[in-house]
N, C-alpha and C positions, 0 to 999 in steps of 0.2 A: 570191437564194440559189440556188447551183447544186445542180441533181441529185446529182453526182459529191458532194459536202459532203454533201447529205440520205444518202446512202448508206453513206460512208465513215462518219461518224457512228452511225450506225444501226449499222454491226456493232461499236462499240465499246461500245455498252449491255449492261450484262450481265442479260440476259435470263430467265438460268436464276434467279439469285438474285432477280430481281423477282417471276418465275413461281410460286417458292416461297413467297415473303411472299403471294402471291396464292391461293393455294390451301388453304395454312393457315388464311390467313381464311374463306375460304369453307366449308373444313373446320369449323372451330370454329362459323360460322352456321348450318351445316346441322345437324348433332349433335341439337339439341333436338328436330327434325322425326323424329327416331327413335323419339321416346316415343310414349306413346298420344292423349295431345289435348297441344290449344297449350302452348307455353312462357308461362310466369307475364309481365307485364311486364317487372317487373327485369329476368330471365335474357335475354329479349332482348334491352335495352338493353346490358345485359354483352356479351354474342357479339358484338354491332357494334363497341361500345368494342375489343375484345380482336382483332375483325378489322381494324380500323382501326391498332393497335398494330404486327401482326403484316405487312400490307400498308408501313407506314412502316417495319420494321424491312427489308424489302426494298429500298426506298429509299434506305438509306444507302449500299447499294454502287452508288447511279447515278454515282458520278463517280470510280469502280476506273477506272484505269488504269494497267495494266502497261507500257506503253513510254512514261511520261511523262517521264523522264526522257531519253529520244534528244535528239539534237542536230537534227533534221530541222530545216528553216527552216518556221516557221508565220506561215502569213499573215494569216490569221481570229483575230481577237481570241481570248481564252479566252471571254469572256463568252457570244460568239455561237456558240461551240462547245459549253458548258455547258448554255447557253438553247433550242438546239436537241435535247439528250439528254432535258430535260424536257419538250419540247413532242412530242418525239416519243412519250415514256411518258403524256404526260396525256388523250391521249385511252383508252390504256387502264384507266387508273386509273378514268376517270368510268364506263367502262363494267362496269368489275370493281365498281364501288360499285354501278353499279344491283344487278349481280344479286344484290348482298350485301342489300340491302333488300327485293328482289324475294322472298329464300327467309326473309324472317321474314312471319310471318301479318299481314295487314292487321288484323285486331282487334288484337294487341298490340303493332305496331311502333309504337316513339316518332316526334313529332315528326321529319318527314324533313330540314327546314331546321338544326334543331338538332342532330342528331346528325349532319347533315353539315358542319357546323360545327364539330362537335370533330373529327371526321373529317380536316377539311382543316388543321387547325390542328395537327394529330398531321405530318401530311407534311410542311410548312413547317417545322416544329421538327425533324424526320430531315435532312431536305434541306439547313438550314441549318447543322444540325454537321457533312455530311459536306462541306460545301463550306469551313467554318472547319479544316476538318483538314487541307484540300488545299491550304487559304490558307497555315496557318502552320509547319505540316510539309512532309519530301518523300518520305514514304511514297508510292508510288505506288500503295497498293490499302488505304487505311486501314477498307474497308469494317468488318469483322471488329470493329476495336476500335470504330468509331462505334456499332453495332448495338448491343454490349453494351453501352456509355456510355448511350445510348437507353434500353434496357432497363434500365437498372440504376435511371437516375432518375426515369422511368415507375414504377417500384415504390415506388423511396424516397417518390416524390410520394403516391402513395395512400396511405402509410401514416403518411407524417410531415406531411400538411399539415394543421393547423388545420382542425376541422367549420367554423367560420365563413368560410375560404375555400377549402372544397370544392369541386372539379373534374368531381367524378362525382356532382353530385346526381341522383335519382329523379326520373321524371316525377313531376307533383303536390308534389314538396319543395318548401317556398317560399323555396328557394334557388337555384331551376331555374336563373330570369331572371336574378337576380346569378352567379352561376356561366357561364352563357353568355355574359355580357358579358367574363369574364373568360377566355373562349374568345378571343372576338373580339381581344382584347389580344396575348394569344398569337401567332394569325395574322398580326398584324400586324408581331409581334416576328418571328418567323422569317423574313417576308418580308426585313424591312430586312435583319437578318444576313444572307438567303444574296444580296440585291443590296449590300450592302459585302465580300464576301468576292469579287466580281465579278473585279475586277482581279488583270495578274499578281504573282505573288508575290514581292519586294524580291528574296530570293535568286536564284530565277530569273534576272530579270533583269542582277543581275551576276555571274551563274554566264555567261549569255549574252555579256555583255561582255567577260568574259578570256579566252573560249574564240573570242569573234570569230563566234561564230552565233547566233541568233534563240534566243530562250526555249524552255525544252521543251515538244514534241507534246502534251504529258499535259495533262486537264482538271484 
């Protein structure tokens, strides 16, 4: 993979909107550290939850693109133009997650396996509908509407699912372990969607055929 690609890539990421999912988290982590002694356990498990949300609602504008629509001839698959936007963002994600763990007190942080598991299970879920938006629309910046879609059923889910298949149990709940397994399902699920959403999109490519040039620039 050429430099020139790592590059040109690289300033199609929208950086600013990641920046902010990043910081809001961080924000909402640090908060508790204002009071006078540690945060309860719950609260901290909440602030990670809520920065983890808040980091993934960032996420959904990783595949905004405003000239996806040109007619430029591309040679690079979509996939390995996509797979590169995430590989480029994932090493700051893991590092934005340390300091997100880093700023809750070692006496009260939960399980770091576990909560990184809902953690990542939150991003493969953003990722996966911003890349199903891109698949089956040609919005070229559907960031906005995926964020709120995200958010909206991030909410609905806390409020409308069944205590027996709660998502947000408590450390100590004895519904940690079933609840996490159904983390892990999750993850798994957004993974497939956002590699089936891989390929270019039907219209594209016969928007590309009558017009006699290569599929659009856009991820």
């Amino acid at each position: 993979m050429s430099g020139a690609l790592v590059a040109a890539v690289a300033r199609t990421v929208p950086w600013r909107a990641l920046g902010a999912g990043a910081a809001v988290g961080l924000l909402v982590v640090a908060l508790p550290r204002l009071s006078d002694g540690p945060p309860e356990p719950w609260l901290a498990l909440t602030v990670l939850r809520a920065a983890a949300l808040a980091f993934a609602l960032g996420l959904t504008f990783l595949l905004d693109d405003p000239a996806r629509h040109l007619t430029t001839p591309v040679t690079t698959p979509r996939w390995v133009r996509t797979g590169l936007r995430v590989a480029l963002v994932a090493p700051v994600a893991v590092l934005w997650w340390t300091a997100a763990l880093a700023l809750v007190p070692h006496a009260v942080r939960p399980p770091v396996g576990a909560v990184t598991l809902e953690a990542g299970a939150t991003a493969a879920l953003a990722l996966a509908a911003a890349a199903t938006a891109v698949r089956l629309t040609d919005e070229p910046q559907p960031g906005p509407s995926v964020a709120a879609a995200v958010l909206t059923t991030a909410a609905l889910g806390a409020l409308l699912i069944p205590a027996r298949w709660t998502l947000l149990a408590a450390t100590g709940d004895p519904r940690w372990g079933a609840a996490h397994e159904r983390w892990g399902v999750l993850l798994g699920v957004g993974v497939v969607a956002w590699g089936m959403c891989q390929p270019e999109p039907r219209r594209a490519l016969c928007f590309g055929r009558r017009s006699g040039t290569s599929s659009p620039s856009g991820v």
